[in-house]
GUKE-380759 format. One line per 4 residues: number of its first residue (from 1); their letters; for each residue z, y, x of N, C-alpha, C. Coordinates in steps of 0.001 Angstrom, whole numbers. Example, Ala and Ser with C-alpha at 12.3 -4.5 7.8 and 13.67 -1.06 7.14 Angstrom:
# residues 2
1> AS> 7800/-5690/13190/7800/-4500/12300/7800/-3300/13200; 7080/-2250/12850/7140/-1060/13670/7870/30/12900
# end
This chain:
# residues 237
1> XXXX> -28515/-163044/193291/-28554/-164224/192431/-28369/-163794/190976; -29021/-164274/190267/-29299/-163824/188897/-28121/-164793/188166; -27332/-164425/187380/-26381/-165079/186218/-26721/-164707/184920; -26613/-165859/184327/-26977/-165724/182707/-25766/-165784/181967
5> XXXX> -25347/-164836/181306/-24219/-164497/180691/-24671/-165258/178902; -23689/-166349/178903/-24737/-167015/177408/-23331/-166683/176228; -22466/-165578/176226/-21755/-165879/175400/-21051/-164432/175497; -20545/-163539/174227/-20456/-162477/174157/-19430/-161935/174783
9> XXXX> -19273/-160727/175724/-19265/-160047/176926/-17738/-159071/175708; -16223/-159779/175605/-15105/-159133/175116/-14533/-157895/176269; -14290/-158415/177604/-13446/-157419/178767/-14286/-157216/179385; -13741/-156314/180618/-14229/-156424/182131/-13239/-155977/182701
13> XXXX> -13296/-155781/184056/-12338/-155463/185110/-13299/-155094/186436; -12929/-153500/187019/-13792/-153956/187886/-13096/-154343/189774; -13203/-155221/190451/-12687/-156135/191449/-13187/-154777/192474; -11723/-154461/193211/-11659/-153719/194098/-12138/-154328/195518
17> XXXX> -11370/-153989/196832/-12574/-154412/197964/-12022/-155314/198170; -10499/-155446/198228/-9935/-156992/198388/-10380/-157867/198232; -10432/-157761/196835/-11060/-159725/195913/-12862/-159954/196594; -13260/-158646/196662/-14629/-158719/197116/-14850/-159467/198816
21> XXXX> -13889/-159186/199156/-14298/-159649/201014/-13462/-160950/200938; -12001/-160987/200201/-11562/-162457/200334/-11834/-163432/199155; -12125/-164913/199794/-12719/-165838/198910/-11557/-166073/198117; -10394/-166627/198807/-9450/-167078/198044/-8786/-166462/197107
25> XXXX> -8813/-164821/197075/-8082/-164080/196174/-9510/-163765/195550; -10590/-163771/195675/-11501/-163862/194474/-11476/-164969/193609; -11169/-165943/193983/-11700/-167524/192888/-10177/-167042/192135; -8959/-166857/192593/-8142/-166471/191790/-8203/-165673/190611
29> XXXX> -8442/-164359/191265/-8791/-163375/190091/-10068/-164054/188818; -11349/-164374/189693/-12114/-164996/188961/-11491/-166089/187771; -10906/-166620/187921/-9935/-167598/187487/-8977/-167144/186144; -8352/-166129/186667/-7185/-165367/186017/-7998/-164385/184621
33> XXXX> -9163/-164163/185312/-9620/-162791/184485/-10386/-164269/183090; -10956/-165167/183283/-11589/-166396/182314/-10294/-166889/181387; -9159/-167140/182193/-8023/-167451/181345/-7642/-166720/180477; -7857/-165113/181204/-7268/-164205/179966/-7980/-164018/178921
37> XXXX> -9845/-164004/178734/-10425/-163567/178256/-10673/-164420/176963; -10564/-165971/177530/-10588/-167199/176466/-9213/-167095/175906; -8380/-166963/176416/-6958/-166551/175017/-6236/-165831/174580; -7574/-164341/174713/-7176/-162979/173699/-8050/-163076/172590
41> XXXX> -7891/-163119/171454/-9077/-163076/170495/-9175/-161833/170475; -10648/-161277/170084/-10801/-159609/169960/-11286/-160131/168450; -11735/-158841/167753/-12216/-158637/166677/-13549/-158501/166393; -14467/-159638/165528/-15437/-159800/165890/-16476/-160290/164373
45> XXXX> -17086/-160431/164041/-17800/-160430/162908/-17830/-161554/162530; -17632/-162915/163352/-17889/-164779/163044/-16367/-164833/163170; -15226/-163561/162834/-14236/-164084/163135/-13349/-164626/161577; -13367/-165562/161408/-13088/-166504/160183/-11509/-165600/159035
49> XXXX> -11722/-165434/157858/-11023/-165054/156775/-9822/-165750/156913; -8444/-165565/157778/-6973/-166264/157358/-7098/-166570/155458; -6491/-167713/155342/-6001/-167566/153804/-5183/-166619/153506; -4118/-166319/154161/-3503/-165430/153993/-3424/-163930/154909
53> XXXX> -3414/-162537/154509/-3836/-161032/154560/-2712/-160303/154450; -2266/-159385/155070/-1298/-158671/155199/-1928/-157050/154655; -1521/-156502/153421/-2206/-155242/153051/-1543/-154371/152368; -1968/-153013/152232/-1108/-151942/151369/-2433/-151350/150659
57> XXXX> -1752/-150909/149226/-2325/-150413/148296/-1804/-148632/147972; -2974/-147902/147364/-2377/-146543/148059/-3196/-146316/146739; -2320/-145507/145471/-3075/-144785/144130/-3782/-143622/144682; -4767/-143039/144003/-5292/-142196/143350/-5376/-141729/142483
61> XXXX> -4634/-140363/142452/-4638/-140350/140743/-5737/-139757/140325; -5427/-139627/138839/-6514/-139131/138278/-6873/-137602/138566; -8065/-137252/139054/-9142/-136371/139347/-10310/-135835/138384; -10349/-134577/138234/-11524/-133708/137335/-12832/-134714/137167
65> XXXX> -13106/-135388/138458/-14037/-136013/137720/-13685/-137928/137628; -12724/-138177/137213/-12500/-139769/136752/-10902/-139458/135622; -11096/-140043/134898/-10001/-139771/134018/-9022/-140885/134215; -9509/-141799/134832/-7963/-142645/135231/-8102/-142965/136800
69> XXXX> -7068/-143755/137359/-6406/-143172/138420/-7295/-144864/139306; -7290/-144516/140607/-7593/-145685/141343/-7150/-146124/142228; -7136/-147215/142518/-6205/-148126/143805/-6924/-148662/144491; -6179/-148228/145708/-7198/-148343/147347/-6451/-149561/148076
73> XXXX> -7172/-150714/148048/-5990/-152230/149050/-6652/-152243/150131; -6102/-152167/151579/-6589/-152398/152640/-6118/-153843/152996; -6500/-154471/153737/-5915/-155334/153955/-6060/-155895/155694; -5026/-156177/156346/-4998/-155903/157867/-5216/-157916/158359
77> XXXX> -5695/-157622/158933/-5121/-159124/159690/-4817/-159339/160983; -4064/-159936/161901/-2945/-159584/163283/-3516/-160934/164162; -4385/-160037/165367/-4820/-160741/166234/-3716/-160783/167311; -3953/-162266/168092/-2599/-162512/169124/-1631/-162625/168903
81> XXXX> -689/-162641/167674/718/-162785/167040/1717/-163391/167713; 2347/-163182/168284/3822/-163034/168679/3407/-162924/170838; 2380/-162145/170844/2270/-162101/172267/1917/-160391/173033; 1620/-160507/173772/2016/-159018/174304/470/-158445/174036
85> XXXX> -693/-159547/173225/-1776/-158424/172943/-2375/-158567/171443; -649/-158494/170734/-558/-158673/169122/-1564/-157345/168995; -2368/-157133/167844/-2540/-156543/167870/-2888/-156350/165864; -2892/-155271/165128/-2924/-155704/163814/-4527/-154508/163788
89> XXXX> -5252/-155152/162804/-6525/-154723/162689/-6999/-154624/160619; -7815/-153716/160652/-8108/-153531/158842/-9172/-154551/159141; -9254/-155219/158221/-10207/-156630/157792/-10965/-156128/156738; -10591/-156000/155438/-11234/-155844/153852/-10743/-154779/153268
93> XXXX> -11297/-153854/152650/-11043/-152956/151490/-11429/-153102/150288; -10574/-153021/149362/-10964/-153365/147711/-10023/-151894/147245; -11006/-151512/145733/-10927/-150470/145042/-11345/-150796/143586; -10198/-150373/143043/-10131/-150863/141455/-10044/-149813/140951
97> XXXX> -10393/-149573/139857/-10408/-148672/138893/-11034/-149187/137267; -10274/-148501/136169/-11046/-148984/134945/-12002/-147805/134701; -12515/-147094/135475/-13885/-146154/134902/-14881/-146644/135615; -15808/-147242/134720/-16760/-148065/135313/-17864/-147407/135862
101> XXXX> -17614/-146143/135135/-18819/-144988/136096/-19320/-145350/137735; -18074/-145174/138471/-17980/-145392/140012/-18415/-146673/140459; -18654/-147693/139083/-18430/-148897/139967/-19831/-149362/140743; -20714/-148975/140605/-21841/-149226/141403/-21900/-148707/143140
105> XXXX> -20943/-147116/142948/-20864/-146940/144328/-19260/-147304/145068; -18605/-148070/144194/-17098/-148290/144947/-17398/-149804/145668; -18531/-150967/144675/-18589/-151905/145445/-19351/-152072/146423; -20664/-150862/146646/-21564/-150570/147566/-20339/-150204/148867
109> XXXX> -19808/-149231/148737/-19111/-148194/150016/-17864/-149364/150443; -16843/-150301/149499/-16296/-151276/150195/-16623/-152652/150998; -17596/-152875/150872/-18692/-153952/151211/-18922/-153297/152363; -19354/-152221/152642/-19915/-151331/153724/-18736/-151431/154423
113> XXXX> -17690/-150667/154295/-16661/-150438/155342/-16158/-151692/155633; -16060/-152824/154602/-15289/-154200/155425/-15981/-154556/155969; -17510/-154446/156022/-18008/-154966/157102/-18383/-154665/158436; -17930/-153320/158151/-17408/-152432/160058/-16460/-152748/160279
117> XXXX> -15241/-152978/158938/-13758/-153074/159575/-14037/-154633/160695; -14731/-155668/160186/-14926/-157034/160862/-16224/-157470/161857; -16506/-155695/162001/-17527/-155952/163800/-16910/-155618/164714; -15775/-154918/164605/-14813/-154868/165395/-15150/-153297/166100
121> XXXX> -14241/-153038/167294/-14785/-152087/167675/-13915/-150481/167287; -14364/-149691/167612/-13992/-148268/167198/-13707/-148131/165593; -13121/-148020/164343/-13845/-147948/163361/-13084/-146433/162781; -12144/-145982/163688/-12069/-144553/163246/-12598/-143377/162618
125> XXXX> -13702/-143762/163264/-14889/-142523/163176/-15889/-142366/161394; -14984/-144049/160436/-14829/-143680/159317/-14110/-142669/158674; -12811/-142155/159103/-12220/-141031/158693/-13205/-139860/158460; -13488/-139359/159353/-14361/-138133/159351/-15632/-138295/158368
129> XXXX> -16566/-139445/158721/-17547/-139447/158186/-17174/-139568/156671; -16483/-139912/155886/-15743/-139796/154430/-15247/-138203/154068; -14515/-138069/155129/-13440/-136797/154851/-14679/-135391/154586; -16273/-135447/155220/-17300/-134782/155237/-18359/-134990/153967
133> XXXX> -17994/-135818/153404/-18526/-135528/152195/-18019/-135023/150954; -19008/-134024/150607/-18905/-132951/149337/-19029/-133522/147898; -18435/-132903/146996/-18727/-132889/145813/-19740/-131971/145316; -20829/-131913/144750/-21524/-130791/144204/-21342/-130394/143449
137> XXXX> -20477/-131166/142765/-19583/-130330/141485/-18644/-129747/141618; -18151/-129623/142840/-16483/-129105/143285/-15717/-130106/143305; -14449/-129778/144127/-13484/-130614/144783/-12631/-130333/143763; -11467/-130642/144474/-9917/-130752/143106/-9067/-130238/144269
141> XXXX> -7763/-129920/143671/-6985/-129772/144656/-5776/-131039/143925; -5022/-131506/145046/-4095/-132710/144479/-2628/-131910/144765; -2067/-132814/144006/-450/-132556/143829/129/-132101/145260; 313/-130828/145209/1167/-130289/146963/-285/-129063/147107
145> XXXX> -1203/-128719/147025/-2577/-127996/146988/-3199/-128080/147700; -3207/-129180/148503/-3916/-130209/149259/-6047/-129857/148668; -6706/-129148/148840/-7894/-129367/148452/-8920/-130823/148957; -9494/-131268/147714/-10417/-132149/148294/-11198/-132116/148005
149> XXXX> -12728/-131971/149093/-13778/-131656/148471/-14873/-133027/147905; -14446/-134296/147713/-14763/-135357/147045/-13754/-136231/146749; -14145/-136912/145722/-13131/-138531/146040/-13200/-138998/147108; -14866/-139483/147458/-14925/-140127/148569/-13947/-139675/149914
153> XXXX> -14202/-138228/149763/-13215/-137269/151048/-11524/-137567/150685; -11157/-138168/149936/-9775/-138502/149176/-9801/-139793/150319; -10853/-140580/150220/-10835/-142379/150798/-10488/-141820/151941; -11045/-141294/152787/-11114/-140974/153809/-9501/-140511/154284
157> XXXX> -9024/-139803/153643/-7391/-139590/153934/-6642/-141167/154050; -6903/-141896/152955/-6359/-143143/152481/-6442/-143955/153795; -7811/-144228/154448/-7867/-144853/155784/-7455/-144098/156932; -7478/-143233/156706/-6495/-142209/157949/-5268/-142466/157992
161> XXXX> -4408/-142585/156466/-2857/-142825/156631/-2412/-144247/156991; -3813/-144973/156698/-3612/-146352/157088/-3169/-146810/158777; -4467/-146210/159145/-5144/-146494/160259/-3390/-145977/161360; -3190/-144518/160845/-2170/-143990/161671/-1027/-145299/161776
165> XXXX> -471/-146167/160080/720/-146527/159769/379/-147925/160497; -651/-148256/161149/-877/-149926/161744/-974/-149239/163443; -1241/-148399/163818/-920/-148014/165333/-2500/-147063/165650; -3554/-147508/164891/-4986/-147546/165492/-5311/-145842/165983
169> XXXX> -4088/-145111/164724/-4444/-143431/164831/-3161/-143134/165842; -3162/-141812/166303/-1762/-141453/166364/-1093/-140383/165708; -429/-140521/165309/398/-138960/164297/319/-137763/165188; -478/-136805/164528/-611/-135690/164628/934/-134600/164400
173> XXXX> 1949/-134982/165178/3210/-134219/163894/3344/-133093/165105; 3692/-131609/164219/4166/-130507/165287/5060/-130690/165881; 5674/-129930/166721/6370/-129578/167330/7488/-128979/166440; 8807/-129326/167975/10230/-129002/166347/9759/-127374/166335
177> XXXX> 9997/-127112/167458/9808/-125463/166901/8926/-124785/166033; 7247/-125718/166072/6978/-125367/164818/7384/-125495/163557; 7825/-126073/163343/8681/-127163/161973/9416/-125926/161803; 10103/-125369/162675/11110/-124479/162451/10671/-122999/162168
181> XXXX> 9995/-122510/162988/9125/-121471/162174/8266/-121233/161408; 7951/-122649/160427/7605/-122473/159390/8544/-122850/158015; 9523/-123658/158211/10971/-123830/157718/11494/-122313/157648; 11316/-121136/158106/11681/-120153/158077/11040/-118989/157277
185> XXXX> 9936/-119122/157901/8638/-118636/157326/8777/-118863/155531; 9165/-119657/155744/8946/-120212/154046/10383/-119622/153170; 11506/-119751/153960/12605/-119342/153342/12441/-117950/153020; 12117/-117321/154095/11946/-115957/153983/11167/-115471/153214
189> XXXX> 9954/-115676/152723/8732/-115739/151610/9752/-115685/150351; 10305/-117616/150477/10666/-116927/148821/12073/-116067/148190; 12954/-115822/149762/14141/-114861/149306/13778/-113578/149080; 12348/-113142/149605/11921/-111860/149733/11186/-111591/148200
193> XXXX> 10895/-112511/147467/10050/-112711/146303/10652/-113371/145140; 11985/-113942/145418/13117/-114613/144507/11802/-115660/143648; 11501/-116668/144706/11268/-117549/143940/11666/-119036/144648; 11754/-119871/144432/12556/-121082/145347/11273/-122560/144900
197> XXXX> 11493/-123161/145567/10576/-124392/145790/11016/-125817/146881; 10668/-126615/146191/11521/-127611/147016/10463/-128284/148130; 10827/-128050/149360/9602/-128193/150762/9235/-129860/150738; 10171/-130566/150067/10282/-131811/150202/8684/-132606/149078
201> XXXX> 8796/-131870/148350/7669/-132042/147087/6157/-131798/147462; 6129/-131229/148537/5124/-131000/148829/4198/-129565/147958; 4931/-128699/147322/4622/-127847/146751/4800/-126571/147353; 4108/-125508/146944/4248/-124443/147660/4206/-123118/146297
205> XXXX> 4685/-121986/146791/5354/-121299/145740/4264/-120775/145177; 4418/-120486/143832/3112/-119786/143065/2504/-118568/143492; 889/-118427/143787/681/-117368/143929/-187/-117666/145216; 156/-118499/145855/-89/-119063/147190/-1792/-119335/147379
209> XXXX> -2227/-118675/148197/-4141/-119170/148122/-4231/-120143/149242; -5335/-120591/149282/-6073/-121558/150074/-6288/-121183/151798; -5272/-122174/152620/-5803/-122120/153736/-7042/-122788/154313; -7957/-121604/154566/-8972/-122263/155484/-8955/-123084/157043
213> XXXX> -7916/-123219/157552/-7412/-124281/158364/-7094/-125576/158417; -5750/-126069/157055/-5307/-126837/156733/-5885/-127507/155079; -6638/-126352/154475/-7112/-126331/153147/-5971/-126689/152207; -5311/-126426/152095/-3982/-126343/151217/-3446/-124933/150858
217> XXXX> -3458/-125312/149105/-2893/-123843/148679/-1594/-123484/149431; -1344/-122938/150564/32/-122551/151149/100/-121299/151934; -1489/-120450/151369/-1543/-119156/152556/-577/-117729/151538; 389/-117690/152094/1319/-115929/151645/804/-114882/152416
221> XXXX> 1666/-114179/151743/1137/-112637/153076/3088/-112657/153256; 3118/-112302/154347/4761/-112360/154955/4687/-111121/156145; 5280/-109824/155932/5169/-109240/157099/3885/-108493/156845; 3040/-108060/156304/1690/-107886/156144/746/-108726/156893
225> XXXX> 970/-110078/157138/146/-111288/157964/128/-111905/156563; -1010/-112861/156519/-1190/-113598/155825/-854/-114861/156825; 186/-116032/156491/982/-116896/157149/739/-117924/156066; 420/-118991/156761/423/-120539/155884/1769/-121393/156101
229> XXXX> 2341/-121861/155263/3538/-121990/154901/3342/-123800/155542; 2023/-124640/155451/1902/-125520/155983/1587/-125732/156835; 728/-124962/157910/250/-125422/158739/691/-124137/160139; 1513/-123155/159980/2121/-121993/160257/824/-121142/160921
233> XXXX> -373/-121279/160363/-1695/-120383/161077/-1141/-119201/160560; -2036/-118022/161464/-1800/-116716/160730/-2479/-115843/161425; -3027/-115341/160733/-3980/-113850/161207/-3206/-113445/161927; -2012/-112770/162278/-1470/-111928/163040/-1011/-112341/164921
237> X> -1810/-114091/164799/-1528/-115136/165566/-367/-115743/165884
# end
């Protein structure tokens, strides 16, 4: 028997042999699975603007190529609220800046992403596709020696720290013992070289080159290994 499905397809479930051979625990489930589906809202493109937006704003500073600094507003809005399938989701992105240079491609690329953030769906897979674009003029490195090889690849961090701080990512954090042998790693670097640096700043001691792993100025030589002070890689393994 043919069914015409006239209205867009949010869950599924698939009905083991039980519900399949008995009537009565099928019309149930059948039943149960319509109730749930009509009062979870998912995230969806006709899904209407709250007046009010729950959002964080995240600077940029100024970069080799923009001479003043820019502000990134995400703004979330919280499907299901106060029930067990709350769930908080990015809605809109806005980006301000007074160098009007950018502004042809900041209102193109936010227009673009709010309108993936509100088809709902996967929208992770913005991280990467941002974080992969180049500058042809060269990248910058930011405060801590963090390299970036665009602004745009800058956005791309910005919705990553987002995405992690609303649930959607999950934190990538080491292990204590790594923490600790590179907490060491690092002490030892600069008692051996009498130079001191505060780990908290996100800075790393002068002299320090570029890891090709983590891309942050934090690679020493320690031991005759070249050892990254951030990310504890090391030639010597």
């Amino acid at each position: 028997m043919t069914i015409k499905i006239d209205k867009k397809i949010v869950d599924y479930r698939v009905q083991d042999e039980k519900h399949l051979h008995d009537p009565d625990q099928k019309a149930t489930f059948t039943a149960n699975e319509d109730r749930m589906t009509a009062d979870v809202i998912h995230m969806h493109e006709k899904l209407e603007r709250p007046p009010k937006l729950t959002g964080s704003t995240y600077k940029v500073n100024k970069t080799p190529g923009s001479e003043h600094a820019m502000y990134v507003t995400i703004n979330d809005i919280v499907l299901n609220p106060g029930t067990e399938h709350e769930l908080r989701r990015p809605f809109e992105i806005f980006i301000n800046s007074k160098n009007m240079d950018h502004f042809q491609w900041i209102v193109a690329l936010t227009r673009i992403m709010s309108a993936v953030f509100r088809k709902g769906g996967d929208v992770t897979f913005l991280v990467e596709e941002l974080r992969s674009v180049f500058d042809p003029r060269g990248g910058y490195f930011k405060k801590g020696g963090r390299y970036m090889p665009s602004l745009v690849a800058e956005l791309g961090d910005i919705i990553e720290c987002h995405l992690k701080e609303i649930g959607l990512l999950e934190e990538c954090d080491m292990e204590a013992h790594q923490k600790t042998h590179i907490e060491e790693a690092r002490a030892k670097y600069e008692n051996a070289n009498g130079v001191h640096s505060e780990a908290d700043d996100g800075e790393f001691p002068d002299g320090a080159t570029l890891c090709s792993k983590c891309l942050t100025k934090a690679l020493v030589k320690l031991d005759g290994c070249m050892t990254c002070l951030n990310c504890g890689d090391s030639n010597c393994g």
